[in-house]
C-alpha positions as CSV (number, residue, x, y, z in Angstrom):
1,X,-17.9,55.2,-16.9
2,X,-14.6,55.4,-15.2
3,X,-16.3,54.3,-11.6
4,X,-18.4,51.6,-13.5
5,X,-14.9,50.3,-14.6
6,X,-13.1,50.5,-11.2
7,X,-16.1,48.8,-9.8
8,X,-16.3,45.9,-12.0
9,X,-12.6,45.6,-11.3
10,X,-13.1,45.3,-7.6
11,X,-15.9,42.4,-7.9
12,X,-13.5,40.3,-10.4
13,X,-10.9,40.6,-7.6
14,X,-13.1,39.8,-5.0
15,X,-14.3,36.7,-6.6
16,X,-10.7,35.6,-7.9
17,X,-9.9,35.8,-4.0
18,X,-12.7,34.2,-3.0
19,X,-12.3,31.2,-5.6
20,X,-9.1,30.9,-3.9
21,X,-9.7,30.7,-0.4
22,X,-12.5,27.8,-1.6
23,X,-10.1,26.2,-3.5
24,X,-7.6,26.0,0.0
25,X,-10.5,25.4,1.9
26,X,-11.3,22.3,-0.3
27,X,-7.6,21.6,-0.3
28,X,-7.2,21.0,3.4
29,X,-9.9,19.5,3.8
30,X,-9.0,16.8,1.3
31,X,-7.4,13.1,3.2
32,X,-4.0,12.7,4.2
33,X,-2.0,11.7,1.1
34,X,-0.6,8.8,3.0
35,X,-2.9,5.0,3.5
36,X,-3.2,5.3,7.4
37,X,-2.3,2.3,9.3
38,X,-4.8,0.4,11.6
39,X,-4.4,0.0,15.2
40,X,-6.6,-1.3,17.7
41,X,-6.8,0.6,21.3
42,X,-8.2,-2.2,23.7
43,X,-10.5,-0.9,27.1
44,X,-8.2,-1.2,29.8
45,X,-8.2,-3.3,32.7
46,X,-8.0,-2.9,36.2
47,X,-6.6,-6.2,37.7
48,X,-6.0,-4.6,41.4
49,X,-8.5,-7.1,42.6
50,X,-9.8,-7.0,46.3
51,X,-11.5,-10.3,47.2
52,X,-13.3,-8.3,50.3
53,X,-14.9,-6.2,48.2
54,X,-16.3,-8.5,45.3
55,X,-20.1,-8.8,47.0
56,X,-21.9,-5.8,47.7
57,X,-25.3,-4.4,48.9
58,X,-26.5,-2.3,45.5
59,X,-29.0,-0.7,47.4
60,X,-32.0,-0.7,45.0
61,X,-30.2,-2.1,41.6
62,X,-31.0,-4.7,39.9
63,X,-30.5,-7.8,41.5
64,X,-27.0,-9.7,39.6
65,X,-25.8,-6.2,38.4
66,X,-22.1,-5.7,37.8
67,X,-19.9,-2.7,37.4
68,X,-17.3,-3.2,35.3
69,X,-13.7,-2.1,35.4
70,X,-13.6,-0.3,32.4
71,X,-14.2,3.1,33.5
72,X,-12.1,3.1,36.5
73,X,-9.5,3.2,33.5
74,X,-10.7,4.6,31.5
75,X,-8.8,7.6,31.6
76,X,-5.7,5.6,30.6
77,X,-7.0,4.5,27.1
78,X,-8.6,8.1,26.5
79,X,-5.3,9.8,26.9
80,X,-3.5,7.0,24.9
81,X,-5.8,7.8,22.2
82,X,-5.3,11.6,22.3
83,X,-1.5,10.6,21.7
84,X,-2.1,8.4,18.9
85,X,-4.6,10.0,17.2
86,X,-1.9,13.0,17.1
87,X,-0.4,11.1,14.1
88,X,-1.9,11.3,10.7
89,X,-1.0,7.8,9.6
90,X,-2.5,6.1,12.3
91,X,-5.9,5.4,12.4
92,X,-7.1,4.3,15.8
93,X,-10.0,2.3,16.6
94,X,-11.7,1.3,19.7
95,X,-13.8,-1.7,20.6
96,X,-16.9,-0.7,19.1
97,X,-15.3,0.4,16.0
98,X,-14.7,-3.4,15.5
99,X,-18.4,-4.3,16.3
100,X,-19.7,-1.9,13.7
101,X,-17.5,-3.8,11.2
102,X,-18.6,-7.4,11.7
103,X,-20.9,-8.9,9.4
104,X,-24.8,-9.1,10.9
105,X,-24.8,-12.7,11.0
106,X,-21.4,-12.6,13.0
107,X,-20.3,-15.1,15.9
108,X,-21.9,-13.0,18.5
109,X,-25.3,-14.0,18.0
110,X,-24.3,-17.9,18.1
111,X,-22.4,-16.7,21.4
112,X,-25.5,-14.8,22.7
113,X,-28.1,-18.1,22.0
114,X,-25.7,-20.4,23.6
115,X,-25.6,-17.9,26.8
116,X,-29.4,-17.6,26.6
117,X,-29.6,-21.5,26.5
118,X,-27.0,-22.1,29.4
119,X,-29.0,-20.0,31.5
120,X,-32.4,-21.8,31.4
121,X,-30.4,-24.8,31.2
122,X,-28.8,-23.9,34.6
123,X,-32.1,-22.9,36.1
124,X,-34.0,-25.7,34.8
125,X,-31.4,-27.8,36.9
126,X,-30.5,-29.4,33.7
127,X,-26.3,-29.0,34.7
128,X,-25.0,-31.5,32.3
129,X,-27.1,-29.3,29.0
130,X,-26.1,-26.5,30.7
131,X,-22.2,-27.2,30.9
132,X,-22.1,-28.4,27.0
133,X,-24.2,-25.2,25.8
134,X,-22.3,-22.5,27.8
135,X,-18.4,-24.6,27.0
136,X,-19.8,-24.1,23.5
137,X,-20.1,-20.5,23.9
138,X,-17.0,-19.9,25.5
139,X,-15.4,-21.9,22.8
140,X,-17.4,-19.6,20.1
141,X,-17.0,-16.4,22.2
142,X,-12.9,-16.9,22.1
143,X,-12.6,-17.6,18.4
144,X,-14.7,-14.2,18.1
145,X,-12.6,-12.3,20.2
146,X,-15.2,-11.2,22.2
147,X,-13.4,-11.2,25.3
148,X,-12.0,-8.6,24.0
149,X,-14.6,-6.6,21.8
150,X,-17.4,-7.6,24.4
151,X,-15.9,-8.8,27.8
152,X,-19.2,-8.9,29.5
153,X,-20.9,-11.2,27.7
154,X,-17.8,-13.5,28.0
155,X,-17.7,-12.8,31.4
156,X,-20.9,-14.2,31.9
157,X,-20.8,-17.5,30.1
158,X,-17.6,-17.9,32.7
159,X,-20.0,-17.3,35.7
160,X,-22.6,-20.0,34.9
161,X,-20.0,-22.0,33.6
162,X,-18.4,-22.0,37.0
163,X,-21.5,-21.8,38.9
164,X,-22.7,-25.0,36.3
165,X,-19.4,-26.9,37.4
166,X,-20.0,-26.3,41.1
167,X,-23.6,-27.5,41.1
168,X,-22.0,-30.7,39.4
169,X,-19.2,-31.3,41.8
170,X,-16.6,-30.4,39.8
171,X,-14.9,-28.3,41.7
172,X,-11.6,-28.0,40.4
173,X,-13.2,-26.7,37.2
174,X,-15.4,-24.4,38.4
175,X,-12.2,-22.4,40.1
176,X,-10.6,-22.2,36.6
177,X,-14.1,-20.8,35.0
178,X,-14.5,-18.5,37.7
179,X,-10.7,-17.3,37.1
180,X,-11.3,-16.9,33.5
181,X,-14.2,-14.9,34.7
182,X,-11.9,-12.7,36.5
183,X,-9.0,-12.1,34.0
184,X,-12.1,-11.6,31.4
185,X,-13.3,-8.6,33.9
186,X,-11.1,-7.8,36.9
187,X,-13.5,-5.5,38.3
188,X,-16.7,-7.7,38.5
189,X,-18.9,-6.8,41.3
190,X,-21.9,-9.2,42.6
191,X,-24.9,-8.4,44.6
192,X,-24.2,-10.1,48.5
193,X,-26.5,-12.6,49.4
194,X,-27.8,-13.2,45.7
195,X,-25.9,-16.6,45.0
196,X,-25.0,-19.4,47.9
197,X,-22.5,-19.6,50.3
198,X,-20.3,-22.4,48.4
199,X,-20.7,-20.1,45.3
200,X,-19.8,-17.3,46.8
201,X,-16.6,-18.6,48.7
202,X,-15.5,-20.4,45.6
203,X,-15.5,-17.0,43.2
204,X,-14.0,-15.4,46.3
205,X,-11.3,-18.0,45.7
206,X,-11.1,-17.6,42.5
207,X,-10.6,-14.0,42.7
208,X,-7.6,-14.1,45.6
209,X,-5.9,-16.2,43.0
210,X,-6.5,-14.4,40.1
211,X,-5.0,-11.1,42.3
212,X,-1.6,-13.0,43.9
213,X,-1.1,-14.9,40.3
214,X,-2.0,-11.9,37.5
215,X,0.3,-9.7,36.4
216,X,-0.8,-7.5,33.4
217,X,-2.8,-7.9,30.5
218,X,-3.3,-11.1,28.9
219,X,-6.1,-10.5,26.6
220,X,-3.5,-11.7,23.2
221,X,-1.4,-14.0,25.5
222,X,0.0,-15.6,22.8
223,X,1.7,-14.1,19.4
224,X,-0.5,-16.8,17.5
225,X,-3.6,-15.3,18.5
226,X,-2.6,-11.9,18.0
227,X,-1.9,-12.3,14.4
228,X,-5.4,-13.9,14.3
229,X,-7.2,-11.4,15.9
230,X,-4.9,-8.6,13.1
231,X,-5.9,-10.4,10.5
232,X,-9.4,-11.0,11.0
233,X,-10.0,-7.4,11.5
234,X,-7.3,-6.2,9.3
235,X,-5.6,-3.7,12.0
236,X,-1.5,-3.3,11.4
237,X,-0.7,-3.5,15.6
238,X,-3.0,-3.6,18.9
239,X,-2.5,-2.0,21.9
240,X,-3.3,-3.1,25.9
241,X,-3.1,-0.8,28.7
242,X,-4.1,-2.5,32.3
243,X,-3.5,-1.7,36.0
244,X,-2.0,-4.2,38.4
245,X,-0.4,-5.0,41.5
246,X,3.2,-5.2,41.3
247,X,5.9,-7.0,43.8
248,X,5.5,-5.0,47.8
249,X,1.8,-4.2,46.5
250,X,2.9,-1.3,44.7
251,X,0.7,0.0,41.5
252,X,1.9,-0.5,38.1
253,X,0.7,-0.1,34.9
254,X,1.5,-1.9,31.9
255,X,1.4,-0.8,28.0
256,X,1.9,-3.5,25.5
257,X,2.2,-3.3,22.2
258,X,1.8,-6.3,19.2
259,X,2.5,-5.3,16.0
260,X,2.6,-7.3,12.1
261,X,5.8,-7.8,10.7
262,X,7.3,-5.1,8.0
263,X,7.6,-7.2,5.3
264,X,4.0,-9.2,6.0
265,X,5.8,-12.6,7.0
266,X,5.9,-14.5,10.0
267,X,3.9,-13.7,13.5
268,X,3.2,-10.5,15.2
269,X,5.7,-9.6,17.7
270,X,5.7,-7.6,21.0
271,X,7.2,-4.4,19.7
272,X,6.3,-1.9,23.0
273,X,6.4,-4.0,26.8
274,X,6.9,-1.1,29.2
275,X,5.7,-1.0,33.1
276,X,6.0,1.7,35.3
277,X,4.4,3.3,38.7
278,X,0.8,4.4,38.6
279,X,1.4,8.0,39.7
280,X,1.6,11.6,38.5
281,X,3.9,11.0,36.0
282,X,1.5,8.0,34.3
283,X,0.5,10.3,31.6
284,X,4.1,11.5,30.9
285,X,5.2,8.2,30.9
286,X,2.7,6.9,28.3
287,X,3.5,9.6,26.4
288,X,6.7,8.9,25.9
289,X,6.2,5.2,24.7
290,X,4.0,5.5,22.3
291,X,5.7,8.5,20.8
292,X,8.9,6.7,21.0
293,X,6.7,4.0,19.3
294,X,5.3,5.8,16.7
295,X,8.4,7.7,15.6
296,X,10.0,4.4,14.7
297,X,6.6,2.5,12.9
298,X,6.4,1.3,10.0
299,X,4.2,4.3,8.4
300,X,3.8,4.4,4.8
301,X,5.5,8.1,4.5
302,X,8.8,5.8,5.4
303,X,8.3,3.4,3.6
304,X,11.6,3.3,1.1
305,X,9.4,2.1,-2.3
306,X,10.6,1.6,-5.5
307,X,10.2,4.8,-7.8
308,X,7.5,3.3,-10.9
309,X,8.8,3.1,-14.2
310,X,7.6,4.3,-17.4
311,X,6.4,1.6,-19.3
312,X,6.1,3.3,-22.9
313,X,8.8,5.8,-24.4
314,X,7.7,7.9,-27.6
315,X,9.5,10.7,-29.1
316,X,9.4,12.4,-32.6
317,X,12.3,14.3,-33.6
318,X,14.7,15.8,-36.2
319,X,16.5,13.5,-38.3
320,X,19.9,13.7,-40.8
321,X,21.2,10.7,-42.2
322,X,24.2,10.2,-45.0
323,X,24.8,6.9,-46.6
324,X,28.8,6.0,-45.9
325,X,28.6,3.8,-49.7
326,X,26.6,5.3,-52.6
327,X,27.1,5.1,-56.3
328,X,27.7,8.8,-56.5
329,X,31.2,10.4,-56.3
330,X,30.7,12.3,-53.1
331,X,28.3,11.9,-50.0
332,X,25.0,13.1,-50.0
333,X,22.8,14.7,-47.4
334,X,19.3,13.7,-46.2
335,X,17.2,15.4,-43.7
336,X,13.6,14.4,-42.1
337,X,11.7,13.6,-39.3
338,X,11.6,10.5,-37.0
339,X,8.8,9.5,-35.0
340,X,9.3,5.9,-32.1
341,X,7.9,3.7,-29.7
342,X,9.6,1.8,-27.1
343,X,7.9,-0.7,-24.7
344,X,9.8,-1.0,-21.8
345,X,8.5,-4.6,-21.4
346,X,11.0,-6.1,-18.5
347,X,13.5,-5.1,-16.1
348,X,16.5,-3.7,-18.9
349,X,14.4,-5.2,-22.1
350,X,12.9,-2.7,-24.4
351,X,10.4,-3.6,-27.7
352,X,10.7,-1.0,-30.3
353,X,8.9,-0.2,-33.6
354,X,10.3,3.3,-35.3
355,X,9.9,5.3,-38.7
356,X,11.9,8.2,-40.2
357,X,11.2,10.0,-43.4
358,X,13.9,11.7,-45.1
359,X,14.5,13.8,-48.3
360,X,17.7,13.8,-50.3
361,X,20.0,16.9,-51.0
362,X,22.0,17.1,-53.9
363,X,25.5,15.7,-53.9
364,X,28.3,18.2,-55.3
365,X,28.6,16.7,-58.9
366,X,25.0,15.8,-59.3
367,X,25.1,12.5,-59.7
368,X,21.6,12.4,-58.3
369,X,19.6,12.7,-61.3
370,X,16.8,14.2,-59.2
371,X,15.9,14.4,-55.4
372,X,14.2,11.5,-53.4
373,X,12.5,10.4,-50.5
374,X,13.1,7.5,-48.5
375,X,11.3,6.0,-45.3
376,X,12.9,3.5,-43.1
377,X,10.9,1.3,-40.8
378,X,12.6,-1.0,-37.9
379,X,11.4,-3.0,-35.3
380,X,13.6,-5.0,-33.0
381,X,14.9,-5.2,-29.1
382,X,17.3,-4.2,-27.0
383,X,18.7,-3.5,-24.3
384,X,17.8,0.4,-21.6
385,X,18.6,1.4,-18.3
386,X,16.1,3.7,-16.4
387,X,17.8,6.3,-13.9
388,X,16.5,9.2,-12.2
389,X,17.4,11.8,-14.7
390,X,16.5,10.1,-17.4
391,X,17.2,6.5,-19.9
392,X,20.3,5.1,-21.8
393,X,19.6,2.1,-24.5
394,X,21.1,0.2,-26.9
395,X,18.8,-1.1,-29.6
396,X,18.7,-3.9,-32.5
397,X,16.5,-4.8,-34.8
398,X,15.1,-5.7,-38.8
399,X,14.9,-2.3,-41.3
400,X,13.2,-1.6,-44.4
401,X,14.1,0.9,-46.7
402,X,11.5,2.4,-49.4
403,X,13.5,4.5,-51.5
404,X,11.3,6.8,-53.9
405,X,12.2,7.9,-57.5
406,X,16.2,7.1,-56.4
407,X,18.3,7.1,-60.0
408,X,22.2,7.8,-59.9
409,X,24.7,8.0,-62.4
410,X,28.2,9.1,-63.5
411,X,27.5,9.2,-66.8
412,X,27.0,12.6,-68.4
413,X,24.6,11.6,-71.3
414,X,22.4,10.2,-68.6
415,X,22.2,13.4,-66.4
416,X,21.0,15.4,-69.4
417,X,18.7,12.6,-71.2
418,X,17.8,10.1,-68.9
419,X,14.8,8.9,-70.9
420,X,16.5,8.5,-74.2
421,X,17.6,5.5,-74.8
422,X,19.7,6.3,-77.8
423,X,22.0,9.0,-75.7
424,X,21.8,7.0,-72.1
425,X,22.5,3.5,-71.4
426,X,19.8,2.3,-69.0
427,X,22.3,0.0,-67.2
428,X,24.8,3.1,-66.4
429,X,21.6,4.0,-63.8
430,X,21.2,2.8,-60.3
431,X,17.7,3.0,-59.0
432,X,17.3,0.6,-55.9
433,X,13.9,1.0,-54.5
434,X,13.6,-1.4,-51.6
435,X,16.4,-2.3,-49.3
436,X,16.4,-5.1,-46.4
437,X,19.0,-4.7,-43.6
438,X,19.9,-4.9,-40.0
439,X,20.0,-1.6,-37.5
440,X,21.6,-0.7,-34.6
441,X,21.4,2.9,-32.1
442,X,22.3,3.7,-29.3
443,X,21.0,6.6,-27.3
444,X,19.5,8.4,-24.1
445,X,16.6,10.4,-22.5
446,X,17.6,13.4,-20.6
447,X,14.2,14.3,-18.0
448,X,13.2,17.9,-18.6
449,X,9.8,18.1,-16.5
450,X,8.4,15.4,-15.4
451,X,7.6,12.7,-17.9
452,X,9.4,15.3,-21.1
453,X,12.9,14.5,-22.2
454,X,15.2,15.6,-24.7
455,X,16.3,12.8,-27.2
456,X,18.9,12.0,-29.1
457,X,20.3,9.0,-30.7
458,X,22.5,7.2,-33.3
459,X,23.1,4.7,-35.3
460,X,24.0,2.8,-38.6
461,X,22.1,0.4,-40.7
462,X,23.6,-2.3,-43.1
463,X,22.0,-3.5,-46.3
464,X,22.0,-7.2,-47.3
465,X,19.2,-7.6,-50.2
466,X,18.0,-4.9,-52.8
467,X,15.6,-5.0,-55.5
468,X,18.3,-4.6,-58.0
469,X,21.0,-7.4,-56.8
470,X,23.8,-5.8,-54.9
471,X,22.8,-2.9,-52.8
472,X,25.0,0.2,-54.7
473,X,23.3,2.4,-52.1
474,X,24.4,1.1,-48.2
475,X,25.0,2.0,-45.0
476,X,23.3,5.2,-43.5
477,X,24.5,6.7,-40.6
478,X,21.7,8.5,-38.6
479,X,21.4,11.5,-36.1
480,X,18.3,12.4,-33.9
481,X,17.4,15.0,-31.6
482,X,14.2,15.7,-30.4
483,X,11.9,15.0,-27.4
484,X,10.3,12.2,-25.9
485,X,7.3,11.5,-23.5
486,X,7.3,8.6,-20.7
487,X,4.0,7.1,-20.7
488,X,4.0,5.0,-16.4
């Protein structure tokens, strides 16, 4: 029996442990307590352009195939997402992040007819139809942002746009399409021979301006579009990393930073705008600013909020009360219970409904012909101010006073036979049941853990209309202590 017992107390233990290490497993895997801020990672750019090096032979590929520049930097957006995503309050999303969130029947498919169209357009020899559908597109593609969630497909409207322009004579034109081609997708790459000589010396063109004029990122050049671009796709800051030639030729890279305002007014400004030398120290150097960025942002674990108030206050406690005018000789005691509700309906302004119950004690020469109960019900307003360790409050308000089987008298005769007439005098007895009055207390709530307080208050009511003329019976002074619960 004895080994059954120990037994049976080892398997309890084992599963008590092992509910617990569930219950921790669970626990950390539960979401950060905190509402993680947004903030978009853009591809980076490589803008080190070399105009030599824009046609090649593919050797097999598809004839028109470009490489784009992305994955020569890659590297630089991985590594600023490893130092980002090191933060539990930001949430970090990449380009396609933002194309799984558009809606099905998004911009991009307008964007992708218009290309479509453009093309045959151009190839049909059709150059005015094919200028107005592919400007269209571009027009589309910017207001979707897709030269920055899909820069290849913006890319290409650019190239037939160019190429559309040329055709027509408009030469002047065609250099700007073919730049915005460029600063679309630095590291475009065209199959030699594929297009004609004019074509390809005027995106050659393009592309030494592009590399003598650019330098850095301009994907939001203006703070106008960035808050756009925020607010369509809800993200609290963006960040741009690109790679570009500096002044003697020198490599640079550039990290820029747009971020919402704090308080959710005004434009986005450029919080982060750092550049420094593309060398072994790039990583470090990253690093560093958007650490430096991060330890200052506006993260909701920072965030200075206001501490929520209770809204409802109720408490029931111990009550005495003693009425400073009676019609007996001495003072009287009276002892009950209280029970109150306070709506904390405005900054300072409490609505309050309360009742106490109290029975009667003898007073020392019996002038009380027997005991009694009274209950006293007020509702008014007032005045409380909410701390952190606890609530002070004045309060005011209308009072009712039911007073049950009350009868007092000095007069001997009556003590012994109140109910005969021919010994007691009827009018020698005071009996008041119902008083009307005005009340006022003052008290405070003392936190004991968490929304429990300890209560106590005081205060003093005054009479103005009885059932029986002239209240004989006036002014009780009350005392309460007992707790109270904060309802938020």
């Amino acid at each position: 029996m004895g080994n059954i017992r120990f037994i049976s107390l080892v398997a309890l233990m084992g599963l008590f442990l092992a509910s617990q290490a569930s219950a921790q497993t669970v626990s950390q895997e539960q979401d950060y307590p905190f509402t993680k801020i947004r903030i978009f990672l853009a591809d980076g750019a490589d803008f080190r352009i070399d105009p030599d090096d824009i046609f090649r032979e593919f050797n097999g590929h598809p004839v028109g195939e470009q490489t784009a520049d992305i994955k020569r930097v890659a590297w630089l957006t991985d590594f600023a997402d490893e130092v980002l995503d090191g933060y539990h309050e930001l949430e970090v999303l990449r380009s396609h992040d933002l194309l799984l969130d558009r809606e099905p029947d998004s911009g991009e498919i307008i964007v992708r007819g218009l290309l479509h169209l453009g093309i045959e357009r151009y190839k049909d020899i059709r150059i005015p139809a094919a200028i107005t559908a592919l400007e269209q597109g571009a027009e589309a593609a910017m207001a979707e942002f897709l030269d920055i969630l899909s820069p290849d497909l913006v890319s290409d409207i650019y190239l037939y746009l160019g190429l559309s322009r040329l055709e027509n004579g408009e030469d002047a034109l065609a250099h700007v399409a073919f730049k915005n081609m460029f600063t679309v997708t630095p590291g475009k790459h065209f199959q030699k021979g594929y297009y004609p000589k004019d074509a390809e010396d005027a995106i050659t063109k393009a592309a030494i301006d592009v590399s003598k004029s650019h330098q850095g990122d301009v994907l939001l050049s203006s703070a106008l579009r960035a808050d756009r671009f925020m607010k369509r796709h809800k993200v609290n800051a963006v960040c741009t990393l690109s790679i570009s030639k500096a002044l003697g030729s020198k490599k640079e890279v550039e990290i820029r930073l747009f971020e919402r305002p704090k308080r959710g007014k005004g434009l986005v400004s450029l919080s982060v705008m750092d550049r420094f030398a593309l060398d072994e120290g790039t990583q470090e150097r990253i690093s560093k600013t958007l650490t430096a960025w991060a330890s200052c942002a506006d993260v909701p674990s920072r965030r200075l909020e206001k501490r929520k108030a209770p809204r409802f206050f109720m408490d029931t406690s111990a009550a005495y009360a003693v009425y400073l005018k009676t019609p007996t000789r001495r003072h009287f005691h009276n002892a009950g219970l209280g029970i109150g509700l306070a709506w904390h309906a405005a900054e300072g302004l409490d609505i309050f409904g309360r009742l106490n119950i109290f029975n009667s004690f003898p007073d020392p020469y019996k002038d009380l012909i027997s005991d009694f109960w009274s209950v006293q019900a007020i509702a008014g307003a007032g005045y409380s101010l909410i701390a952190n360790w606890g609530r002070v409050f004045v309060h005011f308000g209308l009072e009712m006073n039911y007073l049950s089987d009350f009868a007092s008298t000095t007069d001997p005769q009556c003590k012994f036979w109140p109910n005969d007439p021919s010994r007691c005098d009827r009018t020698r007895i005071k009996n008041p049941s119902v008083l009307l009055g005005i009340n006022g207390t003052v008290g405070f709530n003392i936190k004991i853990s968490g929304p429990v307080s300890l209560n106590f208050q005081t205060g003093v009511s005054a009479y103005y209309y009885s059932n029986k003329g002239v209240p004989d019976i006036n002014f009780p002074y009350l005392l309460e202590l007992g707790l109270g619960y904060a309802f938020f």
